[in-house]
N, C-alpha and C positions, 0 to 999 in steps of 0.2 A: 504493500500500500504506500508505504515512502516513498520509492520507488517511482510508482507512479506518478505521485505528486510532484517529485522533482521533476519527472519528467514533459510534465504538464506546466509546471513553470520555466522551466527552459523552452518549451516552446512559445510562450506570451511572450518571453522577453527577449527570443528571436524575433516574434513580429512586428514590437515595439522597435528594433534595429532595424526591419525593414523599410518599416514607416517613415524613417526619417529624409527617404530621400524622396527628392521635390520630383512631383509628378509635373508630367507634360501637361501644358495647358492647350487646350484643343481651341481650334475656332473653325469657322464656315460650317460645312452638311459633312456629319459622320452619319452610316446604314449599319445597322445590326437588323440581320435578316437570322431567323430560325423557324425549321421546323417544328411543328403541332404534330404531338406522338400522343396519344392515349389509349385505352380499353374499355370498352360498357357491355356488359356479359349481352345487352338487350339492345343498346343500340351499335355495338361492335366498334371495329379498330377506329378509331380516329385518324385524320391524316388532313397535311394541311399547312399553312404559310404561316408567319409570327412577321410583320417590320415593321422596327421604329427607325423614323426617319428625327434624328437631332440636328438643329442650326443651333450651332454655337456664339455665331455671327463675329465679331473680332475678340471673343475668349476676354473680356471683361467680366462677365459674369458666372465662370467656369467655376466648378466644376457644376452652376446651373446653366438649363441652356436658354437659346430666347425665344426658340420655340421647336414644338415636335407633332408629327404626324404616326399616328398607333395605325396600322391595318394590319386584319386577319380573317385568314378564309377558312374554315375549318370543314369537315365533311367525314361522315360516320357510313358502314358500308350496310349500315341498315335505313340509310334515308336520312336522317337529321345534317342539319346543316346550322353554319354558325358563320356571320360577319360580321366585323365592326372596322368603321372609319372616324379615327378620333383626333382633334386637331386641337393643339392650345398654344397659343401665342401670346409673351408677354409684356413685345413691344410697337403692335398694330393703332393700339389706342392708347397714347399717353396715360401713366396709371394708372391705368386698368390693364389685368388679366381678362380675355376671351377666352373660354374654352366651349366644345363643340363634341358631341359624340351620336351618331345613329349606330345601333345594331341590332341586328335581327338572328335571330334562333328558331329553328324549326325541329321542333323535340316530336318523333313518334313514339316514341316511350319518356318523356317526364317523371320525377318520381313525386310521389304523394301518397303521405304516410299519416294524412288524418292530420287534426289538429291540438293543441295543446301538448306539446313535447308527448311527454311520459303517460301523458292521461289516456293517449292514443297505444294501445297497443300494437307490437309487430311482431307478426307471427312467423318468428325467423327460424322454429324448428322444425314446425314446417314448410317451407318455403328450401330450406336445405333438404329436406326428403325432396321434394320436386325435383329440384335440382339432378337431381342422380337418379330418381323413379324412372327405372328402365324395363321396369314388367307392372302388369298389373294388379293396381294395391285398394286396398278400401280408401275410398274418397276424401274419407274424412284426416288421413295421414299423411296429406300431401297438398302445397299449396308453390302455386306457378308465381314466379316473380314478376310480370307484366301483372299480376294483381294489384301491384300498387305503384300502377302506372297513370297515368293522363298524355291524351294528345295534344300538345300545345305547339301554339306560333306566338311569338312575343317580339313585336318591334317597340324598341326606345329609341327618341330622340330628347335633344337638351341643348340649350344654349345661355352658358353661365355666365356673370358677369364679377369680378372680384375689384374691389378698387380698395386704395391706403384711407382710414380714418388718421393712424398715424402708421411709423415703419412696421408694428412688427399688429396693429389691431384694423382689419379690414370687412367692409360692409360684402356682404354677397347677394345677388338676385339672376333670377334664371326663371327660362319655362322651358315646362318638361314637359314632352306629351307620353304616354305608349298606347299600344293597341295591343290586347289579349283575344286568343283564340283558344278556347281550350275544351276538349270535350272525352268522348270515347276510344280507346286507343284502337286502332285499326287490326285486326286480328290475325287477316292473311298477312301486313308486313311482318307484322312481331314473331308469328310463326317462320315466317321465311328462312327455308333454310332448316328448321330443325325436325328432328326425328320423331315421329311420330308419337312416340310418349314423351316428348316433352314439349309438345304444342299446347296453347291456353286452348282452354274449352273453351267453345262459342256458346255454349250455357251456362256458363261461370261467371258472374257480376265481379268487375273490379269493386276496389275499396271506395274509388271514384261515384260510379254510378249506386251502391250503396248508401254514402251519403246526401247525392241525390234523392234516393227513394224513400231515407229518413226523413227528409226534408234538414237536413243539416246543413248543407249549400241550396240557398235558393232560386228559385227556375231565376229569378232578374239579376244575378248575377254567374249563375251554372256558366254561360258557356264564352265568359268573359266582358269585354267591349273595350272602350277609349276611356282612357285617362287624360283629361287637360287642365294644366295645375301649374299653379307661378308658386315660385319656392324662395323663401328671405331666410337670412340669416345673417352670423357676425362670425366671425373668427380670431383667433389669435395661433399668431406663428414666428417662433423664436428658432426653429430648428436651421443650423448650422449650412445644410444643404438637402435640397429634396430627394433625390432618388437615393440616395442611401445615407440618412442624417445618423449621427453619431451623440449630438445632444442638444436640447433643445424642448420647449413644449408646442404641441400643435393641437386646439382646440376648437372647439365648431359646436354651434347650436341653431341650426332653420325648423323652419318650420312650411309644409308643404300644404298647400289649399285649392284640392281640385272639386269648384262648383257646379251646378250641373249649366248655370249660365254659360260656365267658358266650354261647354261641351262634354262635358264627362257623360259615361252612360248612369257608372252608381256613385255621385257624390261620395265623401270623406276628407277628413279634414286629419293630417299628421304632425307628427313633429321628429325630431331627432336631437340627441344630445352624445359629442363623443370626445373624447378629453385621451390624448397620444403624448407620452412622454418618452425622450433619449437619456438615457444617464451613463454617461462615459464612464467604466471602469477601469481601464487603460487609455489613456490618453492615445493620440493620432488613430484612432478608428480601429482600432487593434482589438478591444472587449467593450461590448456595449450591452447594457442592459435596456429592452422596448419594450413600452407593454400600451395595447390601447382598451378603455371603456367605452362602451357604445352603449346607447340607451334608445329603445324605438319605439315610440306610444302613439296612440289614435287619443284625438280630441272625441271626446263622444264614445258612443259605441257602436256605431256604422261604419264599417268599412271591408270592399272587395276579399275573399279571402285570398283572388290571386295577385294583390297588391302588398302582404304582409311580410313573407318570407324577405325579406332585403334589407342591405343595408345601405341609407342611403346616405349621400354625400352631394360637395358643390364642388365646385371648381373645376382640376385637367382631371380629376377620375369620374367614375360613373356609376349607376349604382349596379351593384351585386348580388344578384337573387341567389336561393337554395339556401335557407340559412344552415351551411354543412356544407365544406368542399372549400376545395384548396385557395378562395378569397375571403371565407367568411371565419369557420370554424374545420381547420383542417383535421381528418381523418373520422368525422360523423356526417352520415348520409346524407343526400342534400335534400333539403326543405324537409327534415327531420322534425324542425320543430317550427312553429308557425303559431301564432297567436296576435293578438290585439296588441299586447305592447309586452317589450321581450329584451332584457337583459341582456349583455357578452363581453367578454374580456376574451384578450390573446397579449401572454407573455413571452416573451423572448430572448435568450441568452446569444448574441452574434459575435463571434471570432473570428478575426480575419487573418489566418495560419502563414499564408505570404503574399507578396505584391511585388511587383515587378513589369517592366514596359518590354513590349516586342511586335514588331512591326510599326512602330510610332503611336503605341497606346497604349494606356494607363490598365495594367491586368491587377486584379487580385483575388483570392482565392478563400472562401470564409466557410466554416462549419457554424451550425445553429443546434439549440434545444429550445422544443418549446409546450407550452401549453396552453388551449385554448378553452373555452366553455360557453354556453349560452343556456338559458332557461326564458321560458315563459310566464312573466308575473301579471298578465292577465288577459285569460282564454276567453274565446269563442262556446256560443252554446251547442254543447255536447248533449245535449237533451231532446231525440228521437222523437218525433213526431208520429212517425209509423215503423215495423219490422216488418212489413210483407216482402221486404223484399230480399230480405235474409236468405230466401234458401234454401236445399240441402246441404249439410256438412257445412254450415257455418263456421268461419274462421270468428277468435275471438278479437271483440273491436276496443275494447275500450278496457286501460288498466289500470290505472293510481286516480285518485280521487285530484289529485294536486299535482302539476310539473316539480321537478327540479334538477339540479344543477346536470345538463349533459358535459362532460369532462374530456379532452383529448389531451395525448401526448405522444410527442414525435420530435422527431429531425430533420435535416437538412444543408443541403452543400450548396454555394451561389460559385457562380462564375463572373465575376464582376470589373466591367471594361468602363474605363472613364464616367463611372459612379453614377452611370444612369442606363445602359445595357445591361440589363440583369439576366443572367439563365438561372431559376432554382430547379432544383430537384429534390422534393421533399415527400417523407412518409409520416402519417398521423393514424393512432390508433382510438378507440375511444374505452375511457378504465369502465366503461360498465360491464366488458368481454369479459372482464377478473373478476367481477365481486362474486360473491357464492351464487347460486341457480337457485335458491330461496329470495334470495333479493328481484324486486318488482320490475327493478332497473337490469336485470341480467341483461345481453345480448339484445337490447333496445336499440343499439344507435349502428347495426354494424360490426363490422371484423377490422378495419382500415380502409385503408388508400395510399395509392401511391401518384405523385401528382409531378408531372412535369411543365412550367409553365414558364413567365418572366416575371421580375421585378419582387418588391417585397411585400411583406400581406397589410404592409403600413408604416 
């Protein structure tokens, strides 16, 4: 155990030695271009383009840039598709930041897991008998993972406006539209391709249509529509530098209001609250401790249930659905947990082991631990209207009286080029796998994930 300790501090205070030497300052258009690699057992291999395009313009403001274009084309070989074109410029309008994003997603299998975290049960034991059911078993023992599917199409767009109150405290405003589509998953794609005992019955109700027939999602919001909503807020940002800040606080509080005036189909009124702190433990970027709170509530108690899962945000980023998955809470399933207004933290321990320039760019190389969690503190009505539509061999729907804390832990490796091309590659597991199979929370949230993507989770 010495041993390794020592060994673990000779390597920080080798990277502190690296640190010291003065990195290249970049100016005009640098491209980091990457491949989109992933796996979905239901919607298959991913595959697909990653580029950020940075003007650094004459490197006065290095290692931030003065502005960037994000494009990506992503595509699954069971039909889903994924794009987004996102632009933020921070010297077009004198003091003010622009920023700009549309993307669209077209999910033939989505996932949807019910609502209120925990209170929603998942029937992951069997769901794994499905999995492997390769003869024929009684019905009741075996449950197909397109069960807790939806077919959705979701476009966003936004256009944010960020301007100085003073240097480090700034006013935000922005409209944001999207359009949802989301309904019954299509059976011949989902089948597509598999072996006859592991096709979804065409007589088997998803979880989906289930809660339809509860009346738990109602017919005026079931099968989605438009969202049009201007969104305020304030900010505070002391952080050192954006794409990989080392210390500093970055805090944010709007508040999002789509009326049915400005177009919306189902009215609701939000808000957001998220408070991101850097705390250098090693000086020059070497050990950094990050951790961000986010707080997400509905004014009222109306609101889309396909508006809830996300985390939203202003300025160059965008918001982030599935609460679960490698932008929100890494290694628990996405849109896991969903409710009216919903709690999360993600903390992080970042190393950067070495650094070093080659080919005329600033390289370095960083190991992570981290942990993230979200909970629901206040759900949607779980209280059935009707069961006719339950079934044979009903699966069980519903299981703790109250949410609480979903928990992940994981790591990860960055590949990190002039402190704003980022590659990570990270795995997150979630602790409810461990606790005893008496516990309510057992194998609730998933087995892991493993996530290949850009940039940092904040």
């Amino acid at each position: 155990m010495k041993r390794l300790i020592l060994i673990l501090l000779a390597a920080v205070l080798s990277s502190a030695a690296f640190a010291q030497k003065s990195e290249i300052v970049k100016t005009g258009i640098n491209i980091g271009p990457l491949p989109a690699v992933a796996f979905d057992a239901d919607k298959g291999f991913q595959y697909g383009a990653i580029l950020n395009i940075y003007d650094y313009g004459d490197g006065s403001n290095y290692p931030n840039y003065d502005s960037k274009w994000y494009l990506e084309a992503s595509f699954f070989t069971k039909g889903s598709q994924l794009y987004t074109v996102s632009y933020d410029n921070k010297e077009l309008i004198p003091g003010v930041r622009w920023s700009s994003t549309v993307t669209t997603s077209i999910d033939k299998a989505f996932d949807f897991y019910g609502f209120n975290g925990y209170m929603s049960y998942y029937d992951y034991e069997r769901i794994a008998v499905g999995k492997e059911n390769k003869t024929v078993q009684d019905p009741s023992k075996y449950l197909y993972s397109p069960f807790y599917k939806v077919a959705r199409i979701q476009v966003l767009g936004k256009t944010d406006f960020v301007g100085n109150i003073t240097p480090s405290f700034k006013w935000e405003a922005g409209y944001h539209i999207s359009y949802f589509k989301e309904g019954e998953i299509d059976r011949d794609n989902i089948n597509k391709g598999k072996e006859d005992y592991n096709k979804f019955p065409g007589n088997t109700p998803t979880l989906f249509e289930l809660y339809r027939g509860m009346g738990l999602i109602s017919d005026e919001e079931a099968g989605g529509g438009l969202t049009s909503s201007v969104r305020l807020g304030l900010t505070y940002d002391t952080r050192d530098k954006e794409g990989a800040p080392s210390r500093g606080v970055w805090a944010e509080g709007h508040v999002t209001a789509a009326p049915k005036w400005l177009g919306t189909t189902n009215p609701h009124y939000r808000y957001s609250l998220t408070f991101r702190h850097y705390l250098p433990i090693v000086k020059n970027d070497v050990l950094t401790l990050a951790y961000r709170l986010n707080y997400e509530g509905t004014i009222g108690s109306n609101a889309p249930y396909y508006v809830l899962p996300y985390l939203t945000v202003m300025g160059d980023y965008f918001d982030r659905d599935g609460m679960g998955g490698y932008r929100t809470v890494r290694g628990l399933m996405r849109s896991r947990v969903v409710g009216l207004d919903m709690a999360t933290y993600n903390a992080e321990l970042r190393w950067r082991f070495t650094r070093f320039q080659m080919f005329n760019q600033n390289i370095a190389l960083g190991l992570s631990a981290f942990s993230d969690g979200t909970m629901v503190t206040r759900g949607r009505d779980l209280e059935p209207n009707s069961l006719m539509w339950l079934g044979p061999n009903p699966p069980q729907l519903f299981n703790k009286e109250k949410d609480s804390p979903h928990i992940t832990v994981g790591a990860g490796f960055r590949f990190i080029m002039n402190e704003n091309f980022i590659v990570a590659v990270e795995y997150g597991t979630p602790v409810s796998r461990f606790v005893d199979k008496s516990n309510p929370i057992h194998g609730q949230d998933g087995t892991g994930a493993l996530y290949i993507n850009t940039g940092y989770l904040f």
